[in-house]
N, C-alpha and C positions, 0 to 999 in steps of 0.2 A: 828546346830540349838539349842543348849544346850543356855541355862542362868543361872547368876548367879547373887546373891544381895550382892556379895561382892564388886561391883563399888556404890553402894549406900552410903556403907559410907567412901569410898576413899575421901580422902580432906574433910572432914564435917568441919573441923573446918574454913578453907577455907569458903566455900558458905554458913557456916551457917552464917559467919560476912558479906559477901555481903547481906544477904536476911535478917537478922536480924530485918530492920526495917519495911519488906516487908507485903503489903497487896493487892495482886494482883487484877483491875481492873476489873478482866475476870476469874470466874470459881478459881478463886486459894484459897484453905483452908483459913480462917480467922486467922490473930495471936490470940497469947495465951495471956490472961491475967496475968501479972506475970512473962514471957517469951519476950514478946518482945516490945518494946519503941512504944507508942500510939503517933497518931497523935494530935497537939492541935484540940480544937473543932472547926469543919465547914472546918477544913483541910480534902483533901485527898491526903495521900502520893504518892509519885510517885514511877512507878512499877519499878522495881531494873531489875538491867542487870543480865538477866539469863548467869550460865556461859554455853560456847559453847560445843557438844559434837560432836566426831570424830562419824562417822559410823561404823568405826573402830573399836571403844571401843572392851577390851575383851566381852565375853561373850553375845554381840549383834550379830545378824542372819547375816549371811553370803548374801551379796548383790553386783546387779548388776551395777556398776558406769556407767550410759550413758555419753557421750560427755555435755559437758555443754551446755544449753537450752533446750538440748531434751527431749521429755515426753516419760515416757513408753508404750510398744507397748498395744493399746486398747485388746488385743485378749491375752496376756500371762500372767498366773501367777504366783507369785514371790515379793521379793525385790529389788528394786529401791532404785538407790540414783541417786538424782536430783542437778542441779546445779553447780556452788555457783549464776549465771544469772538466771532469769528469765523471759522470755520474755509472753509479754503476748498472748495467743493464735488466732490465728485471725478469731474464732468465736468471738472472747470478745470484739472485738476493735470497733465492729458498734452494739451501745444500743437501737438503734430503734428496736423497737418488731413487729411484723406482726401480732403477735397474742394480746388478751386484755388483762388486768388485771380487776378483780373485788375486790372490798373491802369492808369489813366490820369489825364492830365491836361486843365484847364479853364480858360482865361482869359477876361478880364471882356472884353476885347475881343470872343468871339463871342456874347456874351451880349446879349440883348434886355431882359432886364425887371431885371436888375444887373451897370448897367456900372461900376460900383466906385465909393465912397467911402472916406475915410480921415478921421482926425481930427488934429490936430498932437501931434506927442509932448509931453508934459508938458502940458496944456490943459487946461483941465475947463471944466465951465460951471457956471451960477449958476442957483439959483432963482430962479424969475418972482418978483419982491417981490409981485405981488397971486394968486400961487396957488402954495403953498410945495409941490404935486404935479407941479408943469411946471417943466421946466430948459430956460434958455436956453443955446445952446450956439451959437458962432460961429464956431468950429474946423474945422469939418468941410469939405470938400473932396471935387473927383471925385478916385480914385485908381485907376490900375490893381490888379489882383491875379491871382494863378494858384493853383489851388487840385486836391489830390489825392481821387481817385473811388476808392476800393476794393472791386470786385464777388468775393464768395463765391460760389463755385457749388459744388453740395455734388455728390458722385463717385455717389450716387443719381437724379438730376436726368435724364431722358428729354427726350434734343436735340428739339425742335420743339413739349413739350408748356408749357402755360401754368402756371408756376412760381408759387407764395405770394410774397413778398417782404416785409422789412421795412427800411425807409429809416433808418436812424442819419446823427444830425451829429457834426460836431467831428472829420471825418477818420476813416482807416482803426484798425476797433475788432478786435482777434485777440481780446479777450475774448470777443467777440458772437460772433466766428467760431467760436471753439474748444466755446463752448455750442452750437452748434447741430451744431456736425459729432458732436459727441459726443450728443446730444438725438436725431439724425437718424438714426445707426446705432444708435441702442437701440428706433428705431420710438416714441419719445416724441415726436415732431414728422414733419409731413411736409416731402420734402425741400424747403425755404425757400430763396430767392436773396436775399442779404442784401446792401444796397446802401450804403457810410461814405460819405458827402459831405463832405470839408475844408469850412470855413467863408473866406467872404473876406478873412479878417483885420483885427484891431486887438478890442477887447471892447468892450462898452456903448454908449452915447450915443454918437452920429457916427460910429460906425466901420461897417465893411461887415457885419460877425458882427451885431450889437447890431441894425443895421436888416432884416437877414435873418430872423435870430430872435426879435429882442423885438416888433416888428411885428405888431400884431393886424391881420391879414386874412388873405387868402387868398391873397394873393401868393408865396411861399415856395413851397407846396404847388402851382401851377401854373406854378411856376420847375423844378422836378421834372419835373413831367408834362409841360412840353412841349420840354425843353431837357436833360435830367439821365437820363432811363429812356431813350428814341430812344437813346442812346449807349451806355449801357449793354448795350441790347438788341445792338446791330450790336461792340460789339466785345468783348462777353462771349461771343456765341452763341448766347445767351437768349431763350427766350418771356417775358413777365412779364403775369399774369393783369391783367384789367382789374377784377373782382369786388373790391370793396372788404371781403368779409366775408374776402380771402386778402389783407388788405394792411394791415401795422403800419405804425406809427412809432414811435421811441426816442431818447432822449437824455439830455443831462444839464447840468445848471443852466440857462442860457440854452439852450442846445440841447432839453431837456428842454421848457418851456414851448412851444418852436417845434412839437414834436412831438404836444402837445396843439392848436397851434395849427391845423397841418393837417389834423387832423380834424375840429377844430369846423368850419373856416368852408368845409371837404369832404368831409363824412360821405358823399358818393356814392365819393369817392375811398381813406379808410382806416376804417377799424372799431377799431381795436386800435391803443392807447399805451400805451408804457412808459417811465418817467423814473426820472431819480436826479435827488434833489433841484432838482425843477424851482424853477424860477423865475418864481414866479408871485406878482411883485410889481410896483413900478410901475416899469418901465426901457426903455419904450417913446419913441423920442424918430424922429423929429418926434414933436411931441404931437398927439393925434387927436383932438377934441368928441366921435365917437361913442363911445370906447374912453379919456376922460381919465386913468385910472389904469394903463393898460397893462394886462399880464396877472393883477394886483389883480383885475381886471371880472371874472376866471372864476368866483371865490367870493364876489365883490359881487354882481356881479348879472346876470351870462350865463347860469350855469347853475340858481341861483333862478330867474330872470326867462322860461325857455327851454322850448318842452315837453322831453323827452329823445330825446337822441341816441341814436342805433344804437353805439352807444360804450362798448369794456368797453376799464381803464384799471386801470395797475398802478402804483403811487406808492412811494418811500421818502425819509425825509426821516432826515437824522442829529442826534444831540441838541449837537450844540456845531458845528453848520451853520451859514451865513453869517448877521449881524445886524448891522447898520449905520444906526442911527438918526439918525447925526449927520449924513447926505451933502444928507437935501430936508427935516427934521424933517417928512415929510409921514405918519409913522405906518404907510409900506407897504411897507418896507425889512428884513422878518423872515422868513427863510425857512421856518423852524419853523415860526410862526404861521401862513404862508401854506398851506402844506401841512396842515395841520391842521385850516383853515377848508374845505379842499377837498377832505378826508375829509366834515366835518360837511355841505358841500352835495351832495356826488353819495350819503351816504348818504339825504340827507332826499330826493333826487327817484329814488330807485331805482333807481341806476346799476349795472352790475356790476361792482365796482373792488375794488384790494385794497390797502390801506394798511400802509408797513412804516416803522414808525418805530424807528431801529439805535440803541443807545444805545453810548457809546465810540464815534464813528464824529463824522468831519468832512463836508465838502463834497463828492459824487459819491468817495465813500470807497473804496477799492481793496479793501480788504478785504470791504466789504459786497457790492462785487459778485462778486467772487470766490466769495463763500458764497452767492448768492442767483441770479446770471445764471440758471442751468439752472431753478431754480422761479418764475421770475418769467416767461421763456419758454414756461411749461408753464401758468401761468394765463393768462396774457394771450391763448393762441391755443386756450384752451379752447373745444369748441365748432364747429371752423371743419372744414367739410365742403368736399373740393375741389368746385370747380362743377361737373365731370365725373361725379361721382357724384351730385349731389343730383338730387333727386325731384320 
């Protein structure tokens, strides 16, 4: 279970000439002023070919190779490796819902704790010359934004009683919807109120997404609970439990790491995270002293350093996933690696997590979740007794 950062800079000179001109579409650091070739104006470059990584690699967690298409067993936990096929699972394949959706809208102006930032188009910033981990960034700006709520409520659901629920970013997800309505009426889950939060927009450093999600605290997670579920509840119709052992969180890249966010610095608040290739490296800006690496800290030294959380946690990461070494040369810009190091720690403090490493599979992969939503749902809420029954 051991790791090691000496595959980080194996080949650098290699992938730092592939990604050189790299400005990834999704969650990825911003190039460097200075450092790497800008797009003309009103251009946006196109995302560069991650190079592919073995499961293999040294110093990654020892894992179980399933037959290819197969998903990991709902009930065990460990590492997986998935693939190089994936097929999509046949909860996914009929997107008719049983249950409804409701929607609405949110602007920064009624908001209390994010009333918007933006960053300027085309702007990046620079690393600090005395700590190549901290970017300076002078771009950023207050900005309004308006932002889409997507509430599931599944046609099982008893008006007035207190509902499970699981919180997803990045806006209204019909994958997560379509897994659970079909999970639901198989009596493989119970009925769940699944809640998609839009993001404030713009990605990474200075923007409203990037300080919502990359953000180590608890702020997010109590942006939810006192401004995001109240609304939810009054114009869905909904009870929503207040027991944290009936409440997920989910996402993916930047969202992904957010999701693990609000349960570390709220374990009274959610029990259960699930990510696609979280992001759990350093892209946390403002920069923070107690949290200097961003969500790096989780596999540095949060969850080493921490006793254990009430926290069961379902992980996948794709083998030609984001890697951008060239944006802070500060060595914490691999998303493979990172996810891999956070297998090696929540196995060494005896977490109940399940590690899915897809191989043929890019960033928050369409295909991977299509084959895996329904079994990654069915581990993650392993376990979970409504409070009305329990003893």
């Amino acid at each position: 279970m051991a790791f090691s950062r000496a595959r980080a800079g194996r080949s650098m000179s290699y992938f730092a000439k592939a990604l050189m001109c790299s400005i990834c579409a999704v969650c990825v650091v911003n190039a460097v002023e200075g450092q790497t070739a800008q797009p003309a104006q009103g251009q946006v470059p196109a995302r560069p070919a991650y190079p592919t990584r073995s499961p293999h690699e040294p110093g990654y967690v020892t894992a179980k190779e399933l037959p290819d298409g197969a998903n990991a067993p709902a009930d065990e936990d460990g590492n997986f490796i998935l693939g190089p096929t994936h097929t999509a699972a046949p909860e996914m394949t009929d997107e008719m819902l049983q249950g409804t959706v409701v929607e609405f809208t949110m602007n920064s102006e009624d908001s209390k704790l994010y009333p918007g930032i933006a960053r300027e188009p085309h702007t990046f910033g620079t690393p600090d010359p005395n700590d190549p981990a901290k970017l300076i960034l002078t771009t950023s700006h207050p900005a309004r934004y308006s932002r889409r709520v997507g509430v599931y409520v599944p046609r099982q659901y008893v008006p007035g009683t207190a509902a499970p629920i699981i919180v997803g970013a990045d806006g209204i997800d019909r994958m997560l919807f379509t897994a659970l309505d079909h999970l639901i009426a198989e009596k493989k889950l119970p009925p769940i109120v699944a809640i998609s939060i839009g993001n404030g927009s713009g990605d990474a450093q200075g923007s409203e997404r990037g300080l919502e999600y990359d953000t180590m605290s608890g702020r997010y997670a109590e942006w939810v609970e006192s401004e995001v579920l109240p609304l939810v509840e009054a114009k869905a119709n909904v009870k929503l439990t207040k027991d944290p052992d009936g409440r997920a969180t989910t996402g993916g890249s930047s969202g992904g790491s957010c999701a693990l966010i609000m349960a570390w610095y709220h374990p009274e608040l959610y029990h259960r995270v699930l990510t696609y290739s979280g992001t759990y490296v350093n892209q946390q800006w403002p920069s923070n002293p107690e949290s200097p690496h961003g969500a790096w800290e989780f596999h540095e030294h949060l969850i080493p350093n921490s006793p254990v959380k009430p926290i069961r946690i379902w992980m996948e990461v794709g083998d030609h996933d984001l890697f951008n070494p060239s944006a802070m040369d500060d060595h914490m810009h691999d998303w493979v690696l990172a996810n891999e190091r956070m297998a090696a720690v929540l196995a060494a403090k005896g977490y109940h997590y399940q590690f899915v490493f897809a191989e043929s599979a890019g960033h928050v992969d369409r295909a991977v979740r299509m084959q895996t939503w329904p079994e990654a749902l069915e581990y993650v809420w392993q376990g979970y007794v409504p409070t009305a029954t329990k003893r």
